[in-house]
C-alpha atoms as a printed R data frame, in Angstrom:
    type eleno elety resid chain resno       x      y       z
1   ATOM     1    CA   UNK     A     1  19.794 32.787  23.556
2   ATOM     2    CA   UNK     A     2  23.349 33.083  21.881
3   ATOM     3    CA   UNK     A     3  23.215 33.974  18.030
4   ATOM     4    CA   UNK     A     4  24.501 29.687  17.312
5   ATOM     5    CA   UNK     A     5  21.095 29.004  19.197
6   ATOM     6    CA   UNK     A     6  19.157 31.450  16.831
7   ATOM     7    CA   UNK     A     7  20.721 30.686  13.737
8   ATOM     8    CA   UNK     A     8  20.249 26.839  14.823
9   ATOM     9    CA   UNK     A     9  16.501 27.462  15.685
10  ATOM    10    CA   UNK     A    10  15.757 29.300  12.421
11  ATOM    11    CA   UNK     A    11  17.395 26.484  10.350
12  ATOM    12    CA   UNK     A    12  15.436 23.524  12.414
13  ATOM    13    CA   UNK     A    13  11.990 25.952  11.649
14  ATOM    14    CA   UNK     A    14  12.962 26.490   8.410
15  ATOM    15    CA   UNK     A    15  13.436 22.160   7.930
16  ATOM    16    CA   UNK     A    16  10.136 21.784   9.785
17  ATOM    17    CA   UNK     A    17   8.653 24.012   7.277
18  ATOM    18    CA   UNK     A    18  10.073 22.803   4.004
19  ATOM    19    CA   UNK     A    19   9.326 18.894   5.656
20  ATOM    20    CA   UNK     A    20   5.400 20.165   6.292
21  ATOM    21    CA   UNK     A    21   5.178 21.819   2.019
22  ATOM    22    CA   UNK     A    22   6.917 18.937   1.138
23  ATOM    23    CA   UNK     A    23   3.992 16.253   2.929
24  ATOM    24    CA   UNK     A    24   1.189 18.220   1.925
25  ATOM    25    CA   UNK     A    25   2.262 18.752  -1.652
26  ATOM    26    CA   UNK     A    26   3.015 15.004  -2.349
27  ATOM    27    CA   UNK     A    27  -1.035 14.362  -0.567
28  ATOM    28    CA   UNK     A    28  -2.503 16.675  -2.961
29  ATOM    29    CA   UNK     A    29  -0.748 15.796  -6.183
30  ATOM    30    CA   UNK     A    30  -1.176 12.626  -5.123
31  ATOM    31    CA   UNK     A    31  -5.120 13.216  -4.412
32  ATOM    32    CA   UNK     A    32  -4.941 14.674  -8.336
33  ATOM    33    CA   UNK     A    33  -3.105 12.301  -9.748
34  ATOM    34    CA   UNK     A    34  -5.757  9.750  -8.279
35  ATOM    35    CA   UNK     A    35  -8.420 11.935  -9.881
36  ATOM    36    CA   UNK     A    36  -6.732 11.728 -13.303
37  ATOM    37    CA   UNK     A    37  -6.466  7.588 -12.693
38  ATOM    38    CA   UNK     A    38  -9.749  7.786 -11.857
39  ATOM    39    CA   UNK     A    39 -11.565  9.349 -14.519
40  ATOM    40    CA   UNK     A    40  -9.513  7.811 -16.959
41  ATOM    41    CA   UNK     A    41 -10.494  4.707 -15.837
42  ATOM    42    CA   UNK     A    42 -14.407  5.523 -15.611
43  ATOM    43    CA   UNK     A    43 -14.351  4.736 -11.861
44  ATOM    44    CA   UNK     A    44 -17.875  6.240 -10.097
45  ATOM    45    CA   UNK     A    45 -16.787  7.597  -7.463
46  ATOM    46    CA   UNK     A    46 -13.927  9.632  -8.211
47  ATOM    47    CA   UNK     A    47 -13.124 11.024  -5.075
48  ATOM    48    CA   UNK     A    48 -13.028  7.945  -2.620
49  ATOM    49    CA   UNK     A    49 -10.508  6.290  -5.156
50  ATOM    50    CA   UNK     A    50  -8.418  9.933  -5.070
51  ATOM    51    CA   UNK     A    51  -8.028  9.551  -1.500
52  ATOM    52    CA   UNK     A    52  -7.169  6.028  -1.717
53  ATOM    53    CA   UNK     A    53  -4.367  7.179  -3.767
54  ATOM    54    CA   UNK     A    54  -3.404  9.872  -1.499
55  ATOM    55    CA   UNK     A    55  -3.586  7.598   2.059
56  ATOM    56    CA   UNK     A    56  -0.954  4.984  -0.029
57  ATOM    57    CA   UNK     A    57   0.703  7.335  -0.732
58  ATOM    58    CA   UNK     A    58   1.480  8.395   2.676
59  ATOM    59    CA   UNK     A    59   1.964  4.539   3.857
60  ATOM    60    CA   UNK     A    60   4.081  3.591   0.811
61  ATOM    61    CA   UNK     A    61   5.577  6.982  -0.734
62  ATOM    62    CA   UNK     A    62   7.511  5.113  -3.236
63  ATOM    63    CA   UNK     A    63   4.321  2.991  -4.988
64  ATOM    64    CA   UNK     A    64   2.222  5.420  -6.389
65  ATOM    65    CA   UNK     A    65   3.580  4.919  -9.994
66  ATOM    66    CA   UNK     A    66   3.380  0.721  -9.675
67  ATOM    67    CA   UNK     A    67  -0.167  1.036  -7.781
68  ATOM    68    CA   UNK     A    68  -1.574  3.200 -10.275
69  ATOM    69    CA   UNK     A    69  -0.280  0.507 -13.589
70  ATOM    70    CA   UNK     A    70  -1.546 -1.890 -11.860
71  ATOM    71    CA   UNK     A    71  -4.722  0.018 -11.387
72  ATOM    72    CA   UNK     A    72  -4.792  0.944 -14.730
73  ATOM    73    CA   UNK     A    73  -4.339 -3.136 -16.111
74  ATOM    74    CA   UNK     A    74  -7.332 -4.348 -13.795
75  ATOM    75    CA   UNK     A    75  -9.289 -1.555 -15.011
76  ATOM    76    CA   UNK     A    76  -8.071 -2.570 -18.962
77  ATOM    77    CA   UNK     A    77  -6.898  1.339 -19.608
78  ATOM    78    CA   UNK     A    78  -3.099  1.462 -21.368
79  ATOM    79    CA   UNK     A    79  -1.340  4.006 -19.899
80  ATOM    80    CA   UNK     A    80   2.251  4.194 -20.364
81  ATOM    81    CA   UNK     A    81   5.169  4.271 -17.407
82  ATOM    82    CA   UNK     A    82   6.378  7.581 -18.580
83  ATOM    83    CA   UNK     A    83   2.824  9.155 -18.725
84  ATOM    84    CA   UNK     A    84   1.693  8.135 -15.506
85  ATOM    85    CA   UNK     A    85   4.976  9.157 -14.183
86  ATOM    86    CA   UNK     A    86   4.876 12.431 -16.159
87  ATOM    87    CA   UNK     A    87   1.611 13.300 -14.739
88  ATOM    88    CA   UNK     A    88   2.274 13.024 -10.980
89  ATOM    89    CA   UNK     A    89   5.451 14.937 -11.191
90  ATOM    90    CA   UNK     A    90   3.274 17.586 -13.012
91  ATOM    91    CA   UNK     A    91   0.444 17.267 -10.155
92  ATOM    92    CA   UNK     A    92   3.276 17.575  -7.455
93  ATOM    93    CA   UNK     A    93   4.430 20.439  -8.955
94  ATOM    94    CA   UNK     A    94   1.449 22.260  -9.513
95  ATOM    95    CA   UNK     A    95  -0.017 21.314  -5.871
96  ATOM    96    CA   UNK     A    96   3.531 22.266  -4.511
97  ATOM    97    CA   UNK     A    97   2.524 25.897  -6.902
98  ATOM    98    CA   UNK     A    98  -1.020 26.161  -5.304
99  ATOM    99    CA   UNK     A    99   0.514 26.107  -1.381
100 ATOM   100    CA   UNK     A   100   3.032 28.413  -1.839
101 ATOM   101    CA   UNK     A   101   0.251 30.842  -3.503
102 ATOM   102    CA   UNK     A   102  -2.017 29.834  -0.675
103 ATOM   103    CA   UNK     A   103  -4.322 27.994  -2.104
């Protein structure tokens, strides 16, 4: 294999990997950030509604703020836009945190 090859292999592993943290990061701060909806909401079963979140998140990546106001309204909680919002970039930053210390 020529050193173009290698150096083109390495950077397609390197994009695989970054594509994989990326996917599993967004699932678990998404999974969290469906815990935090849930409890503050007073929802039972905290879990199944977490990976509720976390599957729709995966089908529609770009609905997780909208889902969870609307969520939020049905359920009669105020919660602001910028909170919700605040709080998954926070849970996708500390899931992203917990992979890369292998957790």
């Amino acid at each position: 294999m020529t050193a173009l090859k290698q150096r083109a292999q390495a950077l397609e592993n390197h994009f695989a990997r970054q594509a994989e943290i990326q996917f599993k990061a967004r699932m678990r701060g998404s999974k969290m950030a469906g815990r935090w909806a849930a409890y503050t909401m007073g929802l039972d079963d905290v879990e199944a509604y977490a990976g509720t979140v976390a599957v729709k998140q995966v089908v529609e990546p770009h609905r997780l703020l909208e889902q969870l106001r609307q969520d939020f309204c049905q359920a009669g909680v105020t919660v602001s836009d910028a909170d919700i919002d605040s709080r998954i970039h926070h849970f996708i930053e500390q899931a992203t945190d917990e992979i890369f210390a292998g957790h």
